[in-house]
C-alpha positions in Angstrom: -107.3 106.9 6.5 -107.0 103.1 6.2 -106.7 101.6 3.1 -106.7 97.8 1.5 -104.0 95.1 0.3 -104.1 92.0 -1.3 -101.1 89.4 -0.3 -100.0 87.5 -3.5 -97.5 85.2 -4.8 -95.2 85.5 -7.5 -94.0 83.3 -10.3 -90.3 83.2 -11.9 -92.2 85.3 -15.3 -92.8 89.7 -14.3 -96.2 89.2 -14.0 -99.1 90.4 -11.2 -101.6 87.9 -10.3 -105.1 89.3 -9.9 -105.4 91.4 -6.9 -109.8 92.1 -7.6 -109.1 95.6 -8.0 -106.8 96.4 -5.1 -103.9 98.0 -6.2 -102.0 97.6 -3.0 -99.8 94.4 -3.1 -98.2 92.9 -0.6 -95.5 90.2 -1.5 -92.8 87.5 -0.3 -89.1 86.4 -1.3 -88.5 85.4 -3.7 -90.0 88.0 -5.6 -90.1 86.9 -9.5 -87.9 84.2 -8.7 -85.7 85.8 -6.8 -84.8 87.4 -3.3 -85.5 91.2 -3.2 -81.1 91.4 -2.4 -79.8 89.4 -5.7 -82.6 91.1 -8.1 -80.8 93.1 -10.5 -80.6 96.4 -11.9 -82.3 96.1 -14.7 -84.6 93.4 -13.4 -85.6 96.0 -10.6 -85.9 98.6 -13.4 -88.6 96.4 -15.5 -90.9 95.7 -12.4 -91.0 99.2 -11.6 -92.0 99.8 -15.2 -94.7 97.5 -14.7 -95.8 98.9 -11.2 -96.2 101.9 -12.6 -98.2 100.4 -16.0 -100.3 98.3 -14.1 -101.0 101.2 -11.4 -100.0 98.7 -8.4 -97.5 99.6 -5.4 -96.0 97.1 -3.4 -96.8 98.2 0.1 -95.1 95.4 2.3 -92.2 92.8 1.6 -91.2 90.1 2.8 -87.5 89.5 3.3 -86.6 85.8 4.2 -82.8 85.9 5.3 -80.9 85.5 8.6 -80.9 88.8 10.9 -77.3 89.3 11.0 -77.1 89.5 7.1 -76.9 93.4 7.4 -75.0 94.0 3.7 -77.2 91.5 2.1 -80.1 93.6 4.3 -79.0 96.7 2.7 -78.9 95.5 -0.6 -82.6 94.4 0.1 -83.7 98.3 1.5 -82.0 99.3 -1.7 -83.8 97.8 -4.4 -87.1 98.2 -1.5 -86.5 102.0 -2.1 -86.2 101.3 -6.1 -89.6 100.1 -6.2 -91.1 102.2 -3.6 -91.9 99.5 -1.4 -92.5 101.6 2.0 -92.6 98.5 4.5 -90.4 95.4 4.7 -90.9 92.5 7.0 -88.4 90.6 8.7 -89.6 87.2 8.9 -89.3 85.8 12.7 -88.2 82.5 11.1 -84.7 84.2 10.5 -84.2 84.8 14.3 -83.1 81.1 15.1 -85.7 81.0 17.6 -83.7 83.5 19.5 -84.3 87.3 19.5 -80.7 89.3 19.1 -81.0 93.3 19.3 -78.0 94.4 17.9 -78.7 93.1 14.4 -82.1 94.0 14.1 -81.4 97.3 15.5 -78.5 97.6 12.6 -81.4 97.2 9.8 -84.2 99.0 11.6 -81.6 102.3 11.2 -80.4 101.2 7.6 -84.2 100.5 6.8 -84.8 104.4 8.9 -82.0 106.2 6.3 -83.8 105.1 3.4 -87.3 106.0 4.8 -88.7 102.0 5.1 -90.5 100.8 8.0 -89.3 97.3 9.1 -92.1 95.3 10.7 -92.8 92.4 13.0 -95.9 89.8 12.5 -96.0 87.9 15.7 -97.2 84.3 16.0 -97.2 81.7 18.2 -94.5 79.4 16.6 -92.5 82.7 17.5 -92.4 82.3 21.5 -89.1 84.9 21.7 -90.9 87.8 20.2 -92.4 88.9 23.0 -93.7 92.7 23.9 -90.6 93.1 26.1 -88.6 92.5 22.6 -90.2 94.4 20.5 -90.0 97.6 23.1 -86.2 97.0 22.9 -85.8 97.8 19.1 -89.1 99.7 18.9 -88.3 103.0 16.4 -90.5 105.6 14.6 -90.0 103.2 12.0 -91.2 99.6 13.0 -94.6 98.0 12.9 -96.7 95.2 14.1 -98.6 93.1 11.6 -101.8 91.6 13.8 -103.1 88.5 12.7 -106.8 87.8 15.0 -107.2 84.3 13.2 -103.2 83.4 15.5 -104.5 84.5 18.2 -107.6 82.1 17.6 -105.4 79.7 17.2 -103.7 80.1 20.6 -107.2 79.9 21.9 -107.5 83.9 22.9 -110.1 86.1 21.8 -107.9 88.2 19.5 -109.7 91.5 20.4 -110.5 90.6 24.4 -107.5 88.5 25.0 -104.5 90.4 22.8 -105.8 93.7 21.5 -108.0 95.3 24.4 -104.8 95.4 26.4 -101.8 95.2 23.7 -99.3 97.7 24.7 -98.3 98.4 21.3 -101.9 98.7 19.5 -100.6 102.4 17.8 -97.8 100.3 15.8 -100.0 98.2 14.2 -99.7 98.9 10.5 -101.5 95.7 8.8 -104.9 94.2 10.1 -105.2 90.3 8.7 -108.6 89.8 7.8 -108.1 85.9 8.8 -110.9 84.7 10.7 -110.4 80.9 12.2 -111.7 78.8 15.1 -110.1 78.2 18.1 -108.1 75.0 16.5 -106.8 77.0 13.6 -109.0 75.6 10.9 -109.2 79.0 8.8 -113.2 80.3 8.8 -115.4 82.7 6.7 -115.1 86.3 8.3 -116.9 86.4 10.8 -117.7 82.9 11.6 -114.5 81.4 13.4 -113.3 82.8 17.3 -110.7 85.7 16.1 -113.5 88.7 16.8 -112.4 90.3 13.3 -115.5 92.9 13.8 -114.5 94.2 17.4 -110.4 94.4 16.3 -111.7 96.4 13.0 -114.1 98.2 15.3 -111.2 98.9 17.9 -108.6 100.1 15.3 -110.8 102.3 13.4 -111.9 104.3 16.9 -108.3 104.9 17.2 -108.1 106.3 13.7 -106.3 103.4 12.1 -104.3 104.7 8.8 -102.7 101.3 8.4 -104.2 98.4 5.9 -106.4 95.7 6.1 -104.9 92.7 4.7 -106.7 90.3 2.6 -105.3 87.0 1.0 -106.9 84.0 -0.8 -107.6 81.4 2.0 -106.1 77.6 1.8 -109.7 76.1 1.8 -110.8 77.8 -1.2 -112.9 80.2 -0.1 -112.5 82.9 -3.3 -111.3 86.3 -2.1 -114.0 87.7 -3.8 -116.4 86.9 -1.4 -114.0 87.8 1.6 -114.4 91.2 0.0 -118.0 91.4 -0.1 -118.3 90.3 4.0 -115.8 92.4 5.0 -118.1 95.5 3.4 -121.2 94.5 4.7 -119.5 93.9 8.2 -118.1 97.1 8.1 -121.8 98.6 7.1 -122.7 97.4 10.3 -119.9 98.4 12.4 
């Protein structure tokens, strides 16, 4: 069964933004002012606490360090598994704009011991991650995180152009509810060129159990109302 989260950003004070009720977070480095490998015991210790005060989980995190850092990787999965974080992201950034296996393969198995999926959210300023890539580290335990409005921005159709035939459409774990026109200026859902509807549509006939990802958009348009379109477009799926 699919399920919701709300991407936020953190400030140097333990404190959750406002997530409008969603209690799946998804966050970045540096969390609370700090990258997810230096945050300390006791630091991890008092945002647990408040996790588990506040009700919230942290469902995806973003790590932002080179690939080949494995021990600073593994102090990352470690404080991930602390807080029950049960996906982290490798940012593409940390690649060098080259893809190397062996290192990613080293923290998609550390990542597999501690029961974390790593995942992948490709985009266009990412040219080396490409299908044949990803099928080289592919595990049980990594993920694609599918952003239609990119694909807009490439000027495909993110459902005809990239999902329809996507090789890897069963490792898609986050849906980006980011609509946007064909020159990237971000939309209201459902009035830009990324076909949110039919990539909702197509996931959920295929029995989707991942998350659809929601986020405050640059231009002001208050999440709030992303909510309420995305309920009465799924009404009328």
């Amino acid at each position: 069964m699919f399920d919701y989260s709300v991407r936020i950003k953190t400030g140097n004070d333990i404190a959750f933004p406002d997530s409008f009720g969603v209690t799946n977070l998804e966050t970045d480095d540096p969390l609370f002012g700090e990258p997810l490998s230096e945050i300390s015991p006791s630091r991890v210790e008092d945002i647990r606490d408040m996790l588990i005060t506040s009700r919230k989980k942290i469902v995806l995190h973003t790590v932002r360090m080179k690939h080949d850092r494995i021990c600073e990787y593994e102090r990352a999965l470690k404080n991930a598994l602390r807080l029950g974080i049960e996906n982290v992201k490798m940012c593409l950034g940390s690649f060098d704009g080259a893809a190397e296996e062996k290192g990613t393969k080293e923290v998609i198995s550390t990542a597999s011991c501690l029961g974390i999926n790593v995942l992948f959210e490709p985009r266009k300023i990412y040219p080396f991650f490409t299908d044949e890539f990803y099928g080289k580290i592919r595990s049980e335990n990594t993920g694609i995180i599918f952003n239609p409005a990119e694909y807009a921005a490439m000027g495909k159709g993110a459902f005809l152009g990239v999902l329809y035939k996507y090789k890897y459409k069963d490792d898609i774990r986050f849906l980006r509810i980011d609509d946007a026109k064909f020159d990237g200026t971000p939309t209201p859902l459902e009035k830009g060129n990324a076909e949110i509807k039919e990539c909702v549509s197509a996931l959920l006939a295929r029995n989707f159990d991942g998350y659809f990802s929601f986020r405050k958009y640059a231009d002001g348009i208050p999440l709030a109302d992303v909510f309420d379109s995305f309920a009465n477009m799924m009404k009328n799926l």
